[in-house]
N, C-alpha and C positions, 0 to 999 in steps of 0.2 A: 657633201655630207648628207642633205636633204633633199636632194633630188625628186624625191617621189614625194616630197611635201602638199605640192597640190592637188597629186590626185587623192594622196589621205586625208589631205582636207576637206577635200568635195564629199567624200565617204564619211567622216567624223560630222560634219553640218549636215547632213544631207535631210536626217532627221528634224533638225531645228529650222531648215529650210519648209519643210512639210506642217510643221508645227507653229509656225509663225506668218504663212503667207498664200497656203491654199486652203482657199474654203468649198470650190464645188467639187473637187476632187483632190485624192491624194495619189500617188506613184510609190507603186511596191515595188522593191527591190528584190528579184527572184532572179540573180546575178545566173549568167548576164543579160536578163530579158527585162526591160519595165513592163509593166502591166498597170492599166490605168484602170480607179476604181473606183466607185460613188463613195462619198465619203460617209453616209450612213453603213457602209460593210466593210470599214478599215475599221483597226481599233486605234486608242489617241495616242498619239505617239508625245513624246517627253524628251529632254534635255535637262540633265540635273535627277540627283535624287540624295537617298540618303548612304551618307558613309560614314567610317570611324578610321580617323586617321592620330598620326604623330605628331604631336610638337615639338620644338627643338629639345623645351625643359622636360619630355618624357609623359606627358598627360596626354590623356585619349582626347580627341577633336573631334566634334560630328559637324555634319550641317547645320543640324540646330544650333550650335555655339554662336553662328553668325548670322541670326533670324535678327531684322531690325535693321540692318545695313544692305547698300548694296554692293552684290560680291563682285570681283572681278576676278574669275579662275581661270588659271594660265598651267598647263600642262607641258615639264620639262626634266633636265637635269643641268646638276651642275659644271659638269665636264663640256658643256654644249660648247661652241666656239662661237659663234655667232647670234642666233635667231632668240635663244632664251635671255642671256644679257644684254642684247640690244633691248627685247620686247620689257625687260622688267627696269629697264632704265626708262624708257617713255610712261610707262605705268607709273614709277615715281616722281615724272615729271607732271603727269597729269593731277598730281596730291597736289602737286606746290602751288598749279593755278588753280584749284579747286579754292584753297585759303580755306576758311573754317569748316566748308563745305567736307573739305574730304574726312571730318570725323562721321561723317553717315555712308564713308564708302570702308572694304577689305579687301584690297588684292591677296591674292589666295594662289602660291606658287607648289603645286603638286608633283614630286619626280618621279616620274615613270621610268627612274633606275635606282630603285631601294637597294642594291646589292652593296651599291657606292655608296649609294645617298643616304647614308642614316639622319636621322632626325637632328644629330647636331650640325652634321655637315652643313643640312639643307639649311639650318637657321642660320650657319656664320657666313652659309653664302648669300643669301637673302639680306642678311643684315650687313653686311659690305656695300650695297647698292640702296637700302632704306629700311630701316628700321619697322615702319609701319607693314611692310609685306609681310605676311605669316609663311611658313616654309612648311610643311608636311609631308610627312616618310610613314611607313609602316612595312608591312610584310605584304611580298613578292601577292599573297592572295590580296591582302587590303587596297593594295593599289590596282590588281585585274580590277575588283570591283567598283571602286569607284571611277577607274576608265569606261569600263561598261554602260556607267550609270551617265556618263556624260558622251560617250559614243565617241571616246579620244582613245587616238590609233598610236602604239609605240610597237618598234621591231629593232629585236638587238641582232646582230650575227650570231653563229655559233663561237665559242668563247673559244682562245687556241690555250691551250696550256701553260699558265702560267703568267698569261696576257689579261695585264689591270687598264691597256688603253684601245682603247675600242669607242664608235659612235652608236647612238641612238638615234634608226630613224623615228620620229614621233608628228604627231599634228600639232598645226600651231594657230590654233585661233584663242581668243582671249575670250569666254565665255560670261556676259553677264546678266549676272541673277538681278532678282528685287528682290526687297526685303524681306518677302516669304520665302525665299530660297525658288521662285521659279524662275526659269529660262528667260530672257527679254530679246535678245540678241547676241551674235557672235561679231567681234573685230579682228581684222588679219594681223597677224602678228607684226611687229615694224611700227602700228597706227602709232602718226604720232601724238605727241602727249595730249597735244593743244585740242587734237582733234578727239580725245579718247575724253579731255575734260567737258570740249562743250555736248560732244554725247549725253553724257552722265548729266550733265546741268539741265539738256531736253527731257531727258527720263524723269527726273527726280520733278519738273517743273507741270510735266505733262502727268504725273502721278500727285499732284498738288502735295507735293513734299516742300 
């Protein structure tokens, strides 16, 4: 079903790779040629921005909503067979070792298949695996954009007539912000729990949270 998952991975991080770990240069993508450049003559590249997305109960969500926490944005749908309810079952597991820790974290489940996913869908599937996950849907434009804005890669087939069951290839990294909403690091989807908590406990500790 996700076959091409990591080479849309390497493409969807490629930028937060650039953004979190070269300093004397950065690598432009002028597909398919790298080109290496001083980094005084790139401009800065970003992971995360701002969007307006769906809640289950019908109210608009932006990024601002979750300033003060850190997020953990996970890019899927709910029809996935695998990769998405695996990754958001270690995400919940990772709440339960956190202990009172995990009221300063937001797993943040975004479906890059609104056609399906409306805003209720996504919350009853969300809230079937843990209540603390937020689920967000919006319009086919809402969700390009904030893909955009996070450099997460989804491709559907063309629809056959009359066909409601079809996959989503999409990227699968779990993206985590800080509490201003910036980019910190990417986890591959799978991470598990234990390992996604003492993360979070390094950030949060090395941020003197």
């Amino acid at each position: 079903m996700e076959g091409r998952n990591d080479q849309r991975n390497a493409s969807a991080l490629h930028r937060a790779a650039l953004y979190g770990f070269i300093s004397a240069a950065v690598f432009i993508v002028i597909a398919p040629v790298f080109i290496i450049a001083p980094v005084f003559g790139a401009a800065p590249v970003t992971v995360g921005g701002p969007f307006s997305l769906i809640a289950p109960d019908g109210t608009t969500v932006t990024d601002a909503t979750f300033r003060g926490k850190w997020m953990l944005v996970f890019f899927g749908y709910t029809h996935c067979p695998d990769t998405c309810p695996t990754t958001l079952s270690q995400i919940a597991l990772a709440l339960d070792r956190l202990g009172p820790d995990a009221a300063n974290v937001q797993p943040v489940f975004i479906t890059v298949d609104p056609e399906r996913d409306t805003p209720d869908v996504v919350g009853q599937y969300v809230g079937a695996i843990d209540r603390r996950i937020v689920g967000l849907s919006g319009s086919q434009r809402q969700i390009a954009a904030v893909s955009q804005e996070y450099g997460a890669y989804s491709e559907r087939p063309p629809p056959e007539p009359g066909a409601d069951d079809y996959v989503v290839d999409h990227s699968t990294y779990i993206y985590v912000m800080d509490p201003q909403g910036r980019f910190v690091r990417g986890l591959e989807a799978g991470t598990p729990g234990d390992t996604i908590a003492d993360t979070l406990r390094r950030l949060t500790k090395s941020a003197g949270q």
